[in-house]
C-alpha positions in Angstrom: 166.5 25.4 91.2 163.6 23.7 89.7 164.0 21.3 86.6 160.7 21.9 84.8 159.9 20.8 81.7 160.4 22.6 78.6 159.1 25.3 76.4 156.7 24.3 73.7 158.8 24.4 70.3 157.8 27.5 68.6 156.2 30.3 69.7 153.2 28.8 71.3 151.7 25.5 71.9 147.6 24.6 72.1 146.3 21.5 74.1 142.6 20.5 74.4 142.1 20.3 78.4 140.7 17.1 78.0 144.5 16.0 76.6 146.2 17.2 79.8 144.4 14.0 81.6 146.2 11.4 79.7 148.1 9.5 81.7 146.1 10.0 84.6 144.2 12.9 86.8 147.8 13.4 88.3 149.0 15.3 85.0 146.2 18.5 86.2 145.6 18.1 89.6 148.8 17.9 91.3 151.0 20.8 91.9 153.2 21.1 89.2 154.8 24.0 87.5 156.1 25.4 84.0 159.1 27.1 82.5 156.8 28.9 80.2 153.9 30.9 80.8 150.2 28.9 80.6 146.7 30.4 79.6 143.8 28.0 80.9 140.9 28.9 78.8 137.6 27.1 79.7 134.2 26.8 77.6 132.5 24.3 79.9 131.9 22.4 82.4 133.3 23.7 86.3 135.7 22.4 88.8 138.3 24.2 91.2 141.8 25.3 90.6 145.0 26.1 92.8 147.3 28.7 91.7 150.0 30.2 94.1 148.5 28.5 97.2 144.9 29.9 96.9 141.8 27.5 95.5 139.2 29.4 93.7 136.3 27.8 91.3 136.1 27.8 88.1 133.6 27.9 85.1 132.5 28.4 81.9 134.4 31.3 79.9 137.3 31.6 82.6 140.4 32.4 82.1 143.1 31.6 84.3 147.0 32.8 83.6 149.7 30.8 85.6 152.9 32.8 85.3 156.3 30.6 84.7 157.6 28.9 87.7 154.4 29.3 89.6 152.5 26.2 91.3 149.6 25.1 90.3 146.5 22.1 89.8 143.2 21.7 88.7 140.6 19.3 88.5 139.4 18.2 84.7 136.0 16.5 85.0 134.9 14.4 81.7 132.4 17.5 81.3 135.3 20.2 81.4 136.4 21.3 77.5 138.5 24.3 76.9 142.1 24.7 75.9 145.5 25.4 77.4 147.8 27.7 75.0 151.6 27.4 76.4 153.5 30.4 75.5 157.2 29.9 75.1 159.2 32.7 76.8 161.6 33.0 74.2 159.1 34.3 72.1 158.9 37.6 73.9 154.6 37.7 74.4 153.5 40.3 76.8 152.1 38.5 79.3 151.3 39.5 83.0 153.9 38.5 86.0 151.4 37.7 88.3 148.5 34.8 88.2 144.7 36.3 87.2 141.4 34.7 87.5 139.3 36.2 84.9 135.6 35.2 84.7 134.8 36.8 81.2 131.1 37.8 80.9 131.0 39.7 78.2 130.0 37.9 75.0 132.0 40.6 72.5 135.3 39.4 74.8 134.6 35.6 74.9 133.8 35.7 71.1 137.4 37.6 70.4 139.7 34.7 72.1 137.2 32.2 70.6 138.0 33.9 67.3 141.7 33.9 68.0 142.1 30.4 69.0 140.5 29.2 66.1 142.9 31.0 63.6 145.5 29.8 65.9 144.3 26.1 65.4 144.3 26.4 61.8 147.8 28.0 61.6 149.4 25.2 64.1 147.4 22.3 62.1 148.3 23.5 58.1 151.2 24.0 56.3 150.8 27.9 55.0 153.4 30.0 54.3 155.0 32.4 56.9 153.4 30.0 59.4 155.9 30.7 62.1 155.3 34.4 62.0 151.5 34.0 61.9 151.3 32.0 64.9 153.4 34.5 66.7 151.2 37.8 65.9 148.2 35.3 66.9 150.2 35.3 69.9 150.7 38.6 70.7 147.0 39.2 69.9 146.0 36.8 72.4 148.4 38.4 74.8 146.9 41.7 74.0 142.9 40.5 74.6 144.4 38.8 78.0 145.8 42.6 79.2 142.6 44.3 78.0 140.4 41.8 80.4 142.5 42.2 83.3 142.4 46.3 83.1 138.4 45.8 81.9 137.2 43.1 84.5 136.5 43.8 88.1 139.3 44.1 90.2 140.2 40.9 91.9 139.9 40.4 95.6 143.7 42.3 97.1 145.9 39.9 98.7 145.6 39.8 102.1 148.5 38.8 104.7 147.7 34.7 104.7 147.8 34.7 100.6 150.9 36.6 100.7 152.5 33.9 103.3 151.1 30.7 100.9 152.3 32.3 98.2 155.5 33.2 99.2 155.7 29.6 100.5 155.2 28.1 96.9 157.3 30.2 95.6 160.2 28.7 97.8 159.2 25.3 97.3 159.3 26.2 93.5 162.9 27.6 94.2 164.7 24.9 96.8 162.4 22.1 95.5 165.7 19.7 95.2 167.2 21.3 98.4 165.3 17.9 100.7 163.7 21.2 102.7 161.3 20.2 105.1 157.8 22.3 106.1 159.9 23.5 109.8 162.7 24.4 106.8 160.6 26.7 104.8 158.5 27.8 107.8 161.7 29.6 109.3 162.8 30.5 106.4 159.5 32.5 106.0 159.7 33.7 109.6 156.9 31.6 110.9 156.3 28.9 113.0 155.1 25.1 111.2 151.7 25.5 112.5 151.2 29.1 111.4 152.6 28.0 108.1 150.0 24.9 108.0 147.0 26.9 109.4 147.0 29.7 106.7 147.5 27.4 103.5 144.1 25.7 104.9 142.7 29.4 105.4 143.8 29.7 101.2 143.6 26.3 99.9 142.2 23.9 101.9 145.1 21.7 102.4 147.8 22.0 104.7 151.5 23.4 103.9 152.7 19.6 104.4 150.2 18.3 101.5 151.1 20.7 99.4 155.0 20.1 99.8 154.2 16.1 99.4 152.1 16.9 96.5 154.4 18.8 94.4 157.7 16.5 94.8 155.3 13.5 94.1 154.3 15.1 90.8 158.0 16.4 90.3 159.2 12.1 91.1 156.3 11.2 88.6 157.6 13.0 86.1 161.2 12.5 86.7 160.4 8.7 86.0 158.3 9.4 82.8 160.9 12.2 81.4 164.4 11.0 81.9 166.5 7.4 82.0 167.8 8.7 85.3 168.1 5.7 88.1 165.2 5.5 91.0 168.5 6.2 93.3 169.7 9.2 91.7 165.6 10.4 91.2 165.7 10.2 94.9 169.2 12.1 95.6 167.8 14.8 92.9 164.3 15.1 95.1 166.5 15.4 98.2 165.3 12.3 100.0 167.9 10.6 101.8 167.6 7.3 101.0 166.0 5.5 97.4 164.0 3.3 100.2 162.6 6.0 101.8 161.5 7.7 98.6 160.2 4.4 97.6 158.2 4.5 100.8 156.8 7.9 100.3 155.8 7.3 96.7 154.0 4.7 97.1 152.2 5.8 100.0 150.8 8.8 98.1 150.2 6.8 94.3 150.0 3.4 95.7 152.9 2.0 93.1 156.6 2.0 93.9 158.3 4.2 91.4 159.5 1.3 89.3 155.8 0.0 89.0 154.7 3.5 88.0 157.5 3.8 85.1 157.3 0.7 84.3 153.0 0.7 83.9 153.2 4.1 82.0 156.1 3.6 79.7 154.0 0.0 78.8 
């Protein structure tokens, strides 16, 4: 099972989406996962986002939920603001258990979670009384105004057989990620052949099931090296690779460092 990072300490956690950057694009745009659920909230600027295997634009006064454990990436452009609120599950928010793309048009609607984040800001930044508990009903509010636009918006597109396939593939890569599975691996696992498997994540993503699979354990190695003490060897065994040279290899093919450059260059 996945090693993912953990939940925010208490009940929720706000980051400007500019913030997620630093570091390096890598931190938004690679496929990466959390423990705890995310709300992408975006005021401007435009880009394109992968959830579950399927790439959809985005814009100003979206609203994207990524369930826990679910793969994901985005691009931030400098002209992209907006924030991401982190839920932690222990918390208990209602939140949906699938991903949702809402583009919120309404003005009444984007002025309510404007509304709400601001309190929120104010409650994480000062030193009130009965802070905890106010950032938690804050919470739950937000996870109320995020059920009311999924029942209110128009009803996203229904899956059809090739987004069901890509996104049952992530979810297995989310699941044996430190199994050393390779694409002919998960491909019979899901009952089809490599090709089939390659073919329908570019039909849903534009990228094929091998890219996504090098993708996600590159980001997963990145932040193995950044997160823990743990040896580039034992990184390696953990990611399933069978040798620390031929991790070594494939890391820096994909980031042009060798994992000891990269920790080395960011812990610096």
């Amino acid at each position: 099972m996945t090693v993912l990072p953990a939940a925010p300490v208490g009940p929720l956690r706000l980051v400007p989406m500019q913030r997620l950057t630093n570091g390096g694009r890598w931190r938004t745009e690679a496929m990466r996962s959390y423990r705890m659920p995310v709300l992408l909230w975006f005021t401007r600027g435009q880009g394109r986002i992968t959830v579950a295997g399927r790439t959809r634009g985005y814009g100003a006064h979206n609203a994207v939920y990524v369930p826990p454990r679910t793969m994901h990436g985005f691009e931030v452009a400098a002209q992209v603001f907006g924030t991401a609120i982190f839920f932690n599950e222990a918390s208990g928010f209602e939140v949906p258990d699938v991903p949702c793309h809402l583009r919120i048009r309404d003005a009444r609607a984007q002025g309510e979670i404007s509304s709400l984040l601001e309190q929120l800001q104010r409650e994480v930044h000062g030193d009130r009384p009965l802070k905890e508990q106010a950032i938690a009903h804050y919470g739950g509010l937000l996870g109320v105004w995020l059920q009311r636009q999924r029942d209110e918006t128009e009803a996203e597109e229904p899956e059809s057989p090739a987004m069901s396939l890509v996104r049952r593939f992530t979810e297995a890569v989310e699941n044996q990620l430190y199994t050393g599975q390779s694409i002919s691996d998960y491909a019979e696992l899901l009952g089809v052949t490599p090709t089939h498997l390659s073919r329908v994540c570019n039909q849903t993503c534009g990228r094929p099931a091998s890219e996504l699979l090098a993708d996600r354990l590159t980001f997963e190695a990145r932040r193995l090296l950044l997160d823990t003490s743990l040896p580039i060897k034992r990184v390696a065994e953990v990611l399933g690779y069978n040798s620390a040279a031929y991790f070594t290899r494939a890391f820096h093919n994909r980031t042009g460092q060798t994992p000891s450059d990269f920790r080395d260059a960011r812990r610096a």
